[in-house]
N, C-alpha and C positions, 0 to 999 in steps of 0.2 A: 694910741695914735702916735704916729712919729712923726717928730718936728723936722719940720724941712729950716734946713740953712745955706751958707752960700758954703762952697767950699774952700774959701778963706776962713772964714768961721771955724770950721770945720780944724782945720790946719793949725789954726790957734791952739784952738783948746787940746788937739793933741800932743800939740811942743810943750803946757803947760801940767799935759797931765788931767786936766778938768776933762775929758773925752777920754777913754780906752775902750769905746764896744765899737760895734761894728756898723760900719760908714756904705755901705750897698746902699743904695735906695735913697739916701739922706737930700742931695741936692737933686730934685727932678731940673731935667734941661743941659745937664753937665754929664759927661762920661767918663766915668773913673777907669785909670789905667794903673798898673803898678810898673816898676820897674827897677832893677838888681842894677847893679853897678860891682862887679869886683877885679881883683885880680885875674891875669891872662891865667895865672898859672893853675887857677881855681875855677874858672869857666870848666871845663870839662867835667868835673864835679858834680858841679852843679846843672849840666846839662843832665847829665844820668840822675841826677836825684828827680827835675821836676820831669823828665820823660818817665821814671818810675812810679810818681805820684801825682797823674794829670789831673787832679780833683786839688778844689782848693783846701 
């Protein structure tokens, strides 16, 4: 069975380490989004990578 938590929770225990699997599913009620932050000069890169690998 999987424990539902808040995704504060969640976010804790990942900065500490106590959590490394996988977070899908964990908080019902909340929407999990991801999001890349890098360099301009690395954007296009990284645009050909995830257009080449649409599967997570």
């Amino acid at each position: 069975m999987t424990e539902f938590i808040t995704p504060k929770q969640i976010r804790q225990q990942s900065r500490t380490g106590a959590f490394t699997g996988q977070t899908s599913g964990m908080c019902p009620g909340y929407t999990q989004a991801n999001l890349v932050i890098l360099p301009k000069k690395e954007a296009y890169d990284f645009l050909l990578f995830a257009q080449r690998n649409p599967k997570p």
